[in-house]
mmCIF file of the N, C-alpha and C atoms, coordinates in Angstrom:
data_MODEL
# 
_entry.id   MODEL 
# 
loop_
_atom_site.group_PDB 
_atom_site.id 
_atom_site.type_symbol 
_atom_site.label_atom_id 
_atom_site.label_alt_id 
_atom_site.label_comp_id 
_atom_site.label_asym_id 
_atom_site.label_entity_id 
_atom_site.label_seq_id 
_atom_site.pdbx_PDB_ins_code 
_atom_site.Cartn_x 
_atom_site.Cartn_y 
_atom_site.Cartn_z 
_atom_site.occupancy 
_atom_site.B_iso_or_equiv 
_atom_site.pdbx_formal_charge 
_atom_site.auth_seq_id 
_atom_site.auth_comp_id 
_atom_site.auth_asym_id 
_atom_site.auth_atom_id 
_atom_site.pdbx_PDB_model_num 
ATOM 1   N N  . UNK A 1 1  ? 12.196  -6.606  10.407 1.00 0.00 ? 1  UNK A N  1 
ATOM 2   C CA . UNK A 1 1  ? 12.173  -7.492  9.275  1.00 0.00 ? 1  UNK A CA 1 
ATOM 3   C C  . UNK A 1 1  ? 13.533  -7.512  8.607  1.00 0.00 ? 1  UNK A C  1 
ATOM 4   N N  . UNK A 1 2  ? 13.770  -9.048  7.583  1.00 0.00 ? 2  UNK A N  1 
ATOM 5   C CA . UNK A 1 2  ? 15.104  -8.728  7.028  1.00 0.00 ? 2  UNK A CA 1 
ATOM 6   C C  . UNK A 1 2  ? 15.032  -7.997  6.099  1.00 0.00 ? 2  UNK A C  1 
ATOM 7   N N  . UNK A 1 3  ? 16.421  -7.825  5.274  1.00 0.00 ? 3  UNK A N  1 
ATOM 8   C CA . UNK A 1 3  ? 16.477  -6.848  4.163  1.00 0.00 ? 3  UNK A CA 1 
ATOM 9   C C  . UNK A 1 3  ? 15.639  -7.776  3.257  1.00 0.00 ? 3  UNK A C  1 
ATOM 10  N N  . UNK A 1 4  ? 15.716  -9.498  2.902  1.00 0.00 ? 4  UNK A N  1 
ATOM 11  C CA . UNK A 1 4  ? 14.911  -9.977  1.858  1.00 0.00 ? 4  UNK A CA 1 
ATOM 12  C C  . UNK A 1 4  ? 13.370  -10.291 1.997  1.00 0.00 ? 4  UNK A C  1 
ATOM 13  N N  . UNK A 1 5  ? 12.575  -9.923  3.133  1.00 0.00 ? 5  UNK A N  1 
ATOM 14  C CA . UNK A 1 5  ? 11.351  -9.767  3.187  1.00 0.00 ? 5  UNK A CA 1 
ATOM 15  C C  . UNK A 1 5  ? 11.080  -8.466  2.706  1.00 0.00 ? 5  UNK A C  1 
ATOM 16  N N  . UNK A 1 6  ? 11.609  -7.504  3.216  1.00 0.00 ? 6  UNK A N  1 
ATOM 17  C CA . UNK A 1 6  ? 11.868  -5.878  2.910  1.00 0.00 ? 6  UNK A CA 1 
ATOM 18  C C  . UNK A 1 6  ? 11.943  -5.613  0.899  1.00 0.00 ? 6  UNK A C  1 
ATOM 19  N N  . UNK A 1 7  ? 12.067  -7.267  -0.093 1.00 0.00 ? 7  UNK A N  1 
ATOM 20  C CA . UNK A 1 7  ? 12.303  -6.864  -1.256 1.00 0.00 ? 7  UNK A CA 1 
ATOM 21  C C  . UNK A 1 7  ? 10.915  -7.556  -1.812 1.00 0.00 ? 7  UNK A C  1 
ATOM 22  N N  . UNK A 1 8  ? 9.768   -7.627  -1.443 1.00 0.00 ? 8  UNK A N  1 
ATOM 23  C CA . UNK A 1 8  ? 8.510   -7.746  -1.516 1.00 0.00 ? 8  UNK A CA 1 
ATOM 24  C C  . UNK A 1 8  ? 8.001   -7.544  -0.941 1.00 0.00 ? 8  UNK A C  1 
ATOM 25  N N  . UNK A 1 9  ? 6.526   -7.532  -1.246 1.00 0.00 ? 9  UNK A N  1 
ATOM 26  C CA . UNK A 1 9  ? 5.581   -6.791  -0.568 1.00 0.00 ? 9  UNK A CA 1 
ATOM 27  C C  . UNK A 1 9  ? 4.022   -7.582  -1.702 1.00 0.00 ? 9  UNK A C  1 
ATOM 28  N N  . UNK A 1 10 ? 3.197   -7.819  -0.892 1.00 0.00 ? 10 UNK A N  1 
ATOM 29  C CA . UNK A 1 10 ? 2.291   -8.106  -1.169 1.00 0.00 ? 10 UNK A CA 1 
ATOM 30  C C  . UNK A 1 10 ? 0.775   -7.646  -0.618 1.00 0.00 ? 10 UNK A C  1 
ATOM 31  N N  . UNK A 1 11 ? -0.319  -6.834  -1.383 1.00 0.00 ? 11 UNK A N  1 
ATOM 32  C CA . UNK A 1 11 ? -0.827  -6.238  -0.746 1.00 0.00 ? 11 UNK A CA 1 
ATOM 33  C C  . UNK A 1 11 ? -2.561  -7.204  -1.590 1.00 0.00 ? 11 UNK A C  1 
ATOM 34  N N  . UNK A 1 12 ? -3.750  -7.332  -0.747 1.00 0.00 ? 12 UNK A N  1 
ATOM 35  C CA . UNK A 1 12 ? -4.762  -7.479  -1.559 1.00 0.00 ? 12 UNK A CA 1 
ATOM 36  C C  . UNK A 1 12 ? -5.789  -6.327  -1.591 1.00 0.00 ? 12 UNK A C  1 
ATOM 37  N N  . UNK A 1 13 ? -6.246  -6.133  -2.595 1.00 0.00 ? 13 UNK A N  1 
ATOM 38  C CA . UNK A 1 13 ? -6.626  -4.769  -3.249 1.00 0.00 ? 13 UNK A CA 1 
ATOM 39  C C  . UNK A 1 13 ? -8.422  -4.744  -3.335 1.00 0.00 ? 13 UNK A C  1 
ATOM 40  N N  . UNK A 1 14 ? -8.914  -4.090  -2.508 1.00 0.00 ? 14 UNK A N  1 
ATOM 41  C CA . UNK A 1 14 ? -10.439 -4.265  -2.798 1.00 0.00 ? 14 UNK A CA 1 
ATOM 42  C C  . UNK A 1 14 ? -11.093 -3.100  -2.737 1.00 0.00 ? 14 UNK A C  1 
ATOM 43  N N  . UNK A 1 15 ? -11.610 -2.619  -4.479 1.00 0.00 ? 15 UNK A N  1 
ATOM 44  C CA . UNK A 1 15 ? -12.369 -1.616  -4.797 1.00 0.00 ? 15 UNK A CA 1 
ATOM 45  C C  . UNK A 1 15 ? -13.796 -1.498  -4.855 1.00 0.00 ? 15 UNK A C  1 
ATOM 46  N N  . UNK A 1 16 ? -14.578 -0.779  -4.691 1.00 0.00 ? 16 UNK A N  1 
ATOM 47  C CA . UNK A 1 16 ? -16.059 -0.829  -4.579 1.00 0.00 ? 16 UNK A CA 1 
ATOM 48  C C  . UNK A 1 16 ? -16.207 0.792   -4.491 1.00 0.00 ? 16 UNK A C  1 
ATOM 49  N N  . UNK A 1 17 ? -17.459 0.851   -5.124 1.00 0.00 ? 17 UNK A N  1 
ATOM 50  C CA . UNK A 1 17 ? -18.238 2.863   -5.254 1.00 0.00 ? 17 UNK A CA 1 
ATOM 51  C C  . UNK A 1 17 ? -18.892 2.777   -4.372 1.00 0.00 ? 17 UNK A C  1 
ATOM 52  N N  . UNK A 1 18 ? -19.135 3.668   -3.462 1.00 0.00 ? 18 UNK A N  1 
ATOM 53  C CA . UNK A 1 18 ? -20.238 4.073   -2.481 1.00 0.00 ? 18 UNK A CA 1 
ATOM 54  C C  . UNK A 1 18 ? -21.189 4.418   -3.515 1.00 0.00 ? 18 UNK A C  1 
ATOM 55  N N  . UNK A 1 19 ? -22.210 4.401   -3.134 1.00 0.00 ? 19 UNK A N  1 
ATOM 56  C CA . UNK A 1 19 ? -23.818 4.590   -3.494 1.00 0.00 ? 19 UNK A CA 1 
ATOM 57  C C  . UNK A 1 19 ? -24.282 6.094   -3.563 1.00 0.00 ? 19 UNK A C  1 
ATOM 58  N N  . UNK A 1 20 ? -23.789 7.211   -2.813 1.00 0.00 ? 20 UNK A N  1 
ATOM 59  C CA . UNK A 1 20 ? -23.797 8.027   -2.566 1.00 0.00 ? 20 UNK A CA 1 
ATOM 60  C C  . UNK A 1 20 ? -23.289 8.998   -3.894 1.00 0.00 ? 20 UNK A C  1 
ATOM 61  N N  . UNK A 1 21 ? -21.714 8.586   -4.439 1.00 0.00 ? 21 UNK A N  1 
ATOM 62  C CA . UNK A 1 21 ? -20.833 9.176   -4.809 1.00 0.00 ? 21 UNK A CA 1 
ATOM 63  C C  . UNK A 1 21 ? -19.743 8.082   -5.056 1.00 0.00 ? 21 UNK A C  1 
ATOM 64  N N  . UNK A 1 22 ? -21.081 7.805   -6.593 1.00 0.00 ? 22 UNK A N  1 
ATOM 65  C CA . UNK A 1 22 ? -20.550 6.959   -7.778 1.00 0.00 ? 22 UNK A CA 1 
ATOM 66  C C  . UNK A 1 22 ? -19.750 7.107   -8.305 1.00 0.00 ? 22 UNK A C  1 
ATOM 67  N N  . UNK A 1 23 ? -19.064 8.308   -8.334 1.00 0.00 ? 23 UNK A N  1 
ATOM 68  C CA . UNK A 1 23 ? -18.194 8.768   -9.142 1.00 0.00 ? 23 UNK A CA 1 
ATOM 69  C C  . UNK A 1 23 ? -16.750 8.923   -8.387 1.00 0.00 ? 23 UNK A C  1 
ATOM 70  N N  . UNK A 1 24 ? -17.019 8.245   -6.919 1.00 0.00 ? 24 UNK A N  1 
ATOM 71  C CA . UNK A 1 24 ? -15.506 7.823   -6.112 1.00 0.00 ? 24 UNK A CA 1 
ATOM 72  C C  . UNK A 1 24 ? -15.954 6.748   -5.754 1.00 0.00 ? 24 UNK A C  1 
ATOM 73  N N  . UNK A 1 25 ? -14.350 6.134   -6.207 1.00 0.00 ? 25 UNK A N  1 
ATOM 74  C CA . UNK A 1 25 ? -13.838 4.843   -5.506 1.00 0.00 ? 25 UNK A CA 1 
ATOM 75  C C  . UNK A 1 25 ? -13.741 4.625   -4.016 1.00 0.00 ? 25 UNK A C  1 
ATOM 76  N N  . UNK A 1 26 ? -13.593 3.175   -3.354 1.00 0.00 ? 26 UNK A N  1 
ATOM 77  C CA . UNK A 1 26 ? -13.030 3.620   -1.856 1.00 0.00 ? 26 UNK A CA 1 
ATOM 78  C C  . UNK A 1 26 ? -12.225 2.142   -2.270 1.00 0.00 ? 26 UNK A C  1 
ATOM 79  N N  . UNK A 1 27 ? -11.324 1.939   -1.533 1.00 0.00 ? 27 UNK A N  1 
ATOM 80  C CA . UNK A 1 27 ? -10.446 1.246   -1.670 1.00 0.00 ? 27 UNK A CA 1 
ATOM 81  C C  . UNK A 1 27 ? -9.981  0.916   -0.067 1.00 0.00 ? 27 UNK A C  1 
ATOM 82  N N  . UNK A 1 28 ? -9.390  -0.835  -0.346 1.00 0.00 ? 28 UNK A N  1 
ATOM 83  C CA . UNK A 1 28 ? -8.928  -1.090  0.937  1.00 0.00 ? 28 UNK A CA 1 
ATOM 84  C C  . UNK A 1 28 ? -7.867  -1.962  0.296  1.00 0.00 ? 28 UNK A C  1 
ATOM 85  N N  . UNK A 1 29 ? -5.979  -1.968  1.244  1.00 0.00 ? 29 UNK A N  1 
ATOM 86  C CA . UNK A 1 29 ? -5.492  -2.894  1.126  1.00 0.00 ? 29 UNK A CA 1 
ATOM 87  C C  . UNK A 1 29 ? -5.143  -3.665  2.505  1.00 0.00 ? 29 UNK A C  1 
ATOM 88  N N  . UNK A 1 30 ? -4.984  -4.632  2.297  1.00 0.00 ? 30 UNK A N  1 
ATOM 89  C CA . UNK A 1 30 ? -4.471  -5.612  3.074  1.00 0.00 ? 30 UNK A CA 1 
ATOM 90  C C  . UNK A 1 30 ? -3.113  -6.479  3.063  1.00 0.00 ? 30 UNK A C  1 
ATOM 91  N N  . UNK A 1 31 ? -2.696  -6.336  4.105  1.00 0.00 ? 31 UNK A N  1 
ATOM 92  C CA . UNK A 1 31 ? -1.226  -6.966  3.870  1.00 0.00 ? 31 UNK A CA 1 
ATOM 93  C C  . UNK A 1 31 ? -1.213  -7.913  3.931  1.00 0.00 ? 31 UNK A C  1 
ATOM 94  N N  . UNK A 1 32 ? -0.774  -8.767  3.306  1.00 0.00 ? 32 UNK A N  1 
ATOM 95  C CA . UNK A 1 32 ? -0.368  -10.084 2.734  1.00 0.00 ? 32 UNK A CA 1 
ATOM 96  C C  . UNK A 1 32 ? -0.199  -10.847 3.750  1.00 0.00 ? 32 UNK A C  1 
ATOM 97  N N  . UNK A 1 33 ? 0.825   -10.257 4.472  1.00 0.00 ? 33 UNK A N  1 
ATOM 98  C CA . UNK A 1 33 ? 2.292   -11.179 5.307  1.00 0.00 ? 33 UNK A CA 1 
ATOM 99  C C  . UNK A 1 33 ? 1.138   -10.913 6.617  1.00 0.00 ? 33 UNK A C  1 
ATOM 100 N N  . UNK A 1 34 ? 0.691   -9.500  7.155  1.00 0.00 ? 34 UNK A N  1 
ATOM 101 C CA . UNK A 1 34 ? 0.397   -9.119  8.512  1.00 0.00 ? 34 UNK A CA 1 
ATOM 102 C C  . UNK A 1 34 ? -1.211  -9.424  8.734  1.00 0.00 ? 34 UNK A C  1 
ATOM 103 N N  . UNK A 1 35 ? -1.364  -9.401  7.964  1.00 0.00 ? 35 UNK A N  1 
ATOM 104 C CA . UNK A 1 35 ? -3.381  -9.346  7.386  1.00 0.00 ? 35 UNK A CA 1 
ATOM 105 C C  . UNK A 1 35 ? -3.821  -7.711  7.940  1.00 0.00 ? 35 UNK A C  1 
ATOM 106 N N  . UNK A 1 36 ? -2.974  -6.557  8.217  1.00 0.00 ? 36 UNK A N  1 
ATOM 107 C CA . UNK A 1 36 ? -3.259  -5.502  8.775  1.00 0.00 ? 36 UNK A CA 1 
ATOM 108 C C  . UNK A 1 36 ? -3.934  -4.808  7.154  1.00 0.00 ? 36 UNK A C  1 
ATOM 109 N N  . UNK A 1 37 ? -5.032  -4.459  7.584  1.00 0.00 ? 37 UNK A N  1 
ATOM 110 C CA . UNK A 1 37 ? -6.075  -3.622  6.816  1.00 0.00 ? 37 UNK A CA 1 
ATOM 111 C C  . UNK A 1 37 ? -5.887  -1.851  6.654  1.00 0.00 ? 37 UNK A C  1 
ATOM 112 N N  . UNK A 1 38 ? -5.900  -1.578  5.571  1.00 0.00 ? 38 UNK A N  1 
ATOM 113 C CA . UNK A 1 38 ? -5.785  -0.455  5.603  1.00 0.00 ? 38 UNK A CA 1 
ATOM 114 C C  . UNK A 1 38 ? -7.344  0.541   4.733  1.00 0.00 ? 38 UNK A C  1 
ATOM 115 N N  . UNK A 1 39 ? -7.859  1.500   5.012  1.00 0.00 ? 39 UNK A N  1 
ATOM 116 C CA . UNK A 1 39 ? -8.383  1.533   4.323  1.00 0.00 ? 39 UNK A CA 1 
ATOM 117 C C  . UNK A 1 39 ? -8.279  3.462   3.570  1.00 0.00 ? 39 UNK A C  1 
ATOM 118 N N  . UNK A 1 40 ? -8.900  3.439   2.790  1.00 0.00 ? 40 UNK A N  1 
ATOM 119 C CA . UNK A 1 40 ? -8.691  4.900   1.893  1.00 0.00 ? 40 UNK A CA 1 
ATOM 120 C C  . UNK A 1 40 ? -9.983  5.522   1.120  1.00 0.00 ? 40 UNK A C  1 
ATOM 121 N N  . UNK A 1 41 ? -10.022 6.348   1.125  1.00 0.00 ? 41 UNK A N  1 
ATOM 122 C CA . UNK A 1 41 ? -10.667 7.103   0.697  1.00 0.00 ? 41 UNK A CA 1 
ATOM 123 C C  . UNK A 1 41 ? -11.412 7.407   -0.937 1.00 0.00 ? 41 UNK A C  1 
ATOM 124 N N  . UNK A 1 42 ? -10.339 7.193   -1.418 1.00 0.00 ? 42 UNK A N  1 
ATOM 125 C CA . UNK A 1 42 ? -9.773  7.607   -3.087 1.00 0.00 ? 42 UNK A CA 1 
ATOM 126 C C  . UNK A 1 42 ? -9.033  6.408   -3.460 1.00 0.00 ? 42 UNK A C  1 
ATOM 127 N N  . UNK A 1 43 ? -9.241  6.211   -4.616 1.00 0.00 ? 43 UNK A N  1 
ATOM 128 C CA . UNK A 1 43 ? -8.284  5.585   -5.041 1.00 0.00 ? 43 UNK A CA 1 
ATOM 129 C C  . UNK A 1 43 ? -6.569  6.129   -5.157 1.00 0.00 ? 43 UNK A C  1 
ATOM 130 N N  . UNK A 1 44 ? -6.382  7.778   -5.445 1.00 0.00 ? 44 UNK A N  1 
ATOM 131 C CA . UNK A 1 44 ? -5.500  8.337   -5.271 1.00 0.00 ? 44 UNK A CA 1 
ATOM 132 C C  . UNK A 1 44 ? -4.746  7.922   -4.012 1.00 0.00 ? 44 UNK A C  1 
ATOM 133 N N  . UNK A 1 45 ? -5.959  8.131   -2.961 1.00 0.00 ? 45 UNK A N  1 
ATOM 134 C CA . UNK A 1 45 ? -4.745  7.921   -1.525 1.00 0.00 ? 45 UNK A CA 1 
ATOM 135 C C  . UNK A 1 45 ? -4.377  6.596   -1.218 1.00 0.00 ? 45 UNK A C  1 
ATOM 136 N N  . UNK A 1 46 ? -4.863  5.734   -1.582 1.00 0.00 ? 46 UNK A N  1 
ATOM 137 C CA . UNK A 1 46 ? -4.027  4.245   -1.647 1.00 0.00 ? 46 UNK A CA 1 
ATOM 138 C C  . UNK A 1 46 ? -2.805  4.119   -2.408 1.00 0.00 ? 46 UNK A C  1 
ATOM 139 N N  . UNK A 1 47 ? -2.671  5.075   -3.905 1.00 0.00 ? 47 UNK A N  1 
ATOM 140 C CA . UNK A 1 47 ? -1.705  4.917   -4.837 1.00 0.00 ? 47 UNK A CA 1 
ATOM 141 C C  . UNK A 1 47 ? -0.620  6.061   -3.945 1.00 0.00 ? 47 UNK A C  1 
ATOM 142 N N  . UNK A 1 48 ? -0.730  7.036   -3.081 1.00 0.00 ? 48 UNK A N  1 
ATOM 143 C CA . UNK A 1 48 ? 0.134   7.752   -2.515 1.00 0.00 ? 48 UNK A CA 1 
ATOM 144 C C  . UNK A 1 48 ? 0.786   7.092   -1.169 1.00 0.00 ? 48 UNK A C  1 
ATOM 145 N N  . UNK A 1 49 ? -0.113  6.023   -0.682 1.00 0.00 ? 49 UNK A N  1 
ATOM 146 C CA . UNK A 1 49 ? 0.326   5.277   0.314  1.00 0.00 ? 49 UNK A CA 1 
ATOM 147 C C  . UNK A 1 49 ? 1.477   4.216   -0.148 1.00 0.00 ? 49 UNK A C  1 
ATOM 148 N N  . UNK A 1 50 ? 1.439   3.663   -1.432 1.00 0.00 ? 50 UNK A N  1 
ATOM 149 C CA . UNK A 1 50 ? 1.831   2.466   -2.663 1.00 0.00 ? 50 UNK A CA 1 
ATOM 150 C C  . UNK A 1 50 ? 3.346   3.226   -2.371 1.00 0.00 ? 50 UNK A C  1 
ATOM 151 N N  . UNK A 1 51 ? 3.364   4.313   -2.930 1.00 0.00 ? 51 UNK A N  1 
ATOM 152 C CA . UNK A 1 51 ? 4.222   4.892   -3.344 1.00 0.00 ? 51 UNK A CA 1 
ATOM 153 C C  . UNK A 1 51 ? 4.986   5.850   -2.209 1.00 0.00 ? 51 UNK A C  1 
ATOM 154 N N  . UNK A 1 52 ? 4.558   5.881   -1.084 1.00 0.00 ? 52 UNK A N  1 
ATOM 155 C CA . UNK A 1 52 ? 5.088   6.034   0.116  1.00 0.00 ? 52 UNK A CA 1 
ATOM 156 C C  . UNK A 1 52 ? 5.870   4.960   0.179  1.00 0.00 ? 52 UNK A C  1 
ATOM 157 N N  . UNK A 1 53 ? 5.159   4.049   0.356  1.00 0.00 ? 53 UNK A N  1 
ATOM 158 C CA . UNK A 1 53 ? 5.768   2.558   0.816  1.00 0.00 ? 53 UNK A CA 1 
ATOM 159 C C  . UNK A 1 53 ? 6.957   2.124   0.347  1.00 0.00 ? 53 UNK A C  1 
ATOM 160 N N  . UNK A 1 54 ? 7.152   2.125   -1.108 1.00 0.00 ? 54 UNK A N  1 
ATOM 161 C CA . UNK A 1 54 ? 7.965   1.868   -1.643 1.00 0.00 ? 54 UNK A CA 1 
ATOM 162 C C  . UNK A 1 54 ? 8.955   2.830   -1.783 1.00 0.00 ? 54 UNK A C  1 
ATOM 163 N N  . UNK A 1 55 ? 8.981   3.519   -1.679 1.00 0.00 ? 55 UNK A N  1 
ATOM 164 C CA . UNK A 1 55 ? 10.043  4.905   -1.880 1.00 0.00 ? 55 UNK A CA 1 
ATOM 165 C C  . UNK A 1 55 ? 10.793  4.658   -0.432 1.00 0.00 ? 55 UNK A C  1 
ATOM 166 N N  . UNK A 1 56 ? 10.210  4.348   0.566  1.00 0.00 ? 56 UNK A N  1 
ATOM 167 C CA . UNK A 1 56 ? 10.874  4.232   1.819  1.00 0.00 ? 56 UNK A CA 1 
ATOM 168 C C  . UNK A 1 56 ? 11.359  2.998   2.063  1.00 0.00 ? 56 UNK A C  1 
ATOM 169 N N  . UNK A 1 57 ? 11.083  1.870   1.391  1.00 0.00 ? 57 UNK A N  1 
ATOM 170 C CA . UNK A 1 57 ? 11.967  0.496   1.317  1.00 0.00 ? 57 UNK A CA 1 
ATOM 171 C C  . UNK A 1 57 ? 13.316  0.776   0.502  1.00 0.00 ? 57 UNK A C  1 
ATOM 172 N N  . UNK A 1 58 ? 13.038  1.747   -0.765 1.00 0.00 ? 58 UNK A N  1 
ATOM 173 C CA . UNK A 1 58 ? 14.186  2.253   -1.257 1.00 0.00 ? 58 UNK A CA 1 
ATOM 174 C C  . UNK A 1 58 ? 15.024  3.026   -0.755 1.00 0.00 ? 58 UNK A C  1 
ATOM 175 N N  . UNK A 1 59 ? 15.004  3.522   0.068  1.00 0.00 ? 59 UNK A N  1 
ATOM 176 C CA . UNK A 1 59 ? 15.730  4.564   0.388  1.00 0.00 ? 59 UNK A CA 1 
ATOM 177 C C  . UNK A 1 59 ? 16.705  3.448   1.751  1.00 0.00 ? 59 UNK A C  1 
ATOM 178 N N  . UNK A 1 60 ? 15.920  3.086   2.402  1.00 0.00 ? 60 UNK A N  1 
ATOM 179 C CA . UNK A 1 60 ? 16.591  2.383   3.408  1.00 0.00 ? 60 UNK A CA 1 
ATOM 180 C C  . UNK A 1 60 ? 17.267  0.926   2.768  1.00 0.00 ? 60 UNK A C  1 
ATOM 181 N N  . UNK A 1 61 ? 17.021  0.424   1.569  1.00 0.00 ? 61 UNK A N  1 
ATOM 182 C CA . UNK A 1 61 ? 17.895  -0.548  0.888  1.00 0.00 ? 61 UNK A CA 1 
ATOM 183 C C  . UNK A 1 61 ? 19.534  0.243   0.406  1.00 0.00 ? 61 UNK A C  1 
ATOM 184 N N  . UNK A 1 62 ? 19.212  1.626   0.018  1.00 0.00 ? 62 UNK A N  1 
ATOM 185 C CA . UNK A 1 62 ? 20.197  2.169   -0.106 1.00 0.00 ? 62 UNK A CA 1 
ATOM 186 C C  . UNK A 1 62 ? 20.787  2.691   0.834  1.00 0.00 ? 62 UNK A C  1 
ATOM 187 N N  . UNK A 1 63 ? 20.596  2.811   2.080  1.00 0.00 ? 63 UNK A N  1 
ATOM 188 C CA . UNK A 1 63 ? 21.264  3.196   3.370  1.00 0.00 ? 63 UNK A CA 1 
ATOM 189 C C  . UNK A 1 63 ? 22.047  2.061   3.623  1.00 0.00 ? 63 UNK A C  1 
ATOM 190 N N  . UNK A 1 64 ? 21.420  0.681   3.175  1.00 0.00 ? 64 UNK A N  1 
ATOM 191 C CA . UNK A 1 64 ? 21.970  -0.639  3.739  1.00 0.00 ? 64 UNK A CA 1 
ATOM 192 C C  . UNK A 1 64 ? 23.207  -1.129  3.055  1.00 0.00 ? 64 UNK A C  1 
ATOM 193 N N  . UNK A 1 65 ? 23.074  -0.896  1.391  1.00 0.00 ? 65 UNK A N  1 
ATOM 194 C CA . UNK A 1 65 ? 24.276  -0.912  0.683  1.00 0.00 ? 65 UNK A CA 1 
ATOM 195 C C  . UNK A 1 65 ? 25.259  0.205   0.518  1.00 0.00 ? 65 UNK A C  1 
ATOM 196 N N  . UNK A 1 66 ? 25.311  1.377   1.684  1.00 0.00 ? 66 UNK A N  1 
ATOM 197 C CA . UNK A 1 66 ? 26.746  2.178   1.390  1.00 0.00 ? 66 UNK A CA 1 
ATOM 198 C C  . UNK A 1 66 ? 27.541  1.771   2.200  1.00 0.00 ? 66 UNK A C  1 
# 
């Protein structure tokens, strides 16, 4: 991908409780651009995936500008 697809990201976000264990979320995103599905557990592990994601577009935007 280029560096200016690489400066968005679009994900769709779909929360719902299992029946079981009301008291957790499960969460799925979907990519925008790929339609590739992801799905999670927690709401936590989607926000650690978020933040994977982005930390590693950063890091390699800054590899690109030294």
């Amino acid at each position: 991908m280029d560096s200016q697809n690489d400066a968005y990201q679009a994900y769709l976000l779909r929360l719902w409780r299992v029946r079981e264990t009301r008291d957790r979320w499960r969460v799925s995103l979907e990519d925008a651009r790929t339609r590739e599905l992801r799905g999670f557990a927690s709401l936590e592990e989607a926000l650690t995936f978020l933040q994977q994601e982005t930390s590693h577009k950063e890091s390699e935007g800054q590899d690109e500008g030294s």
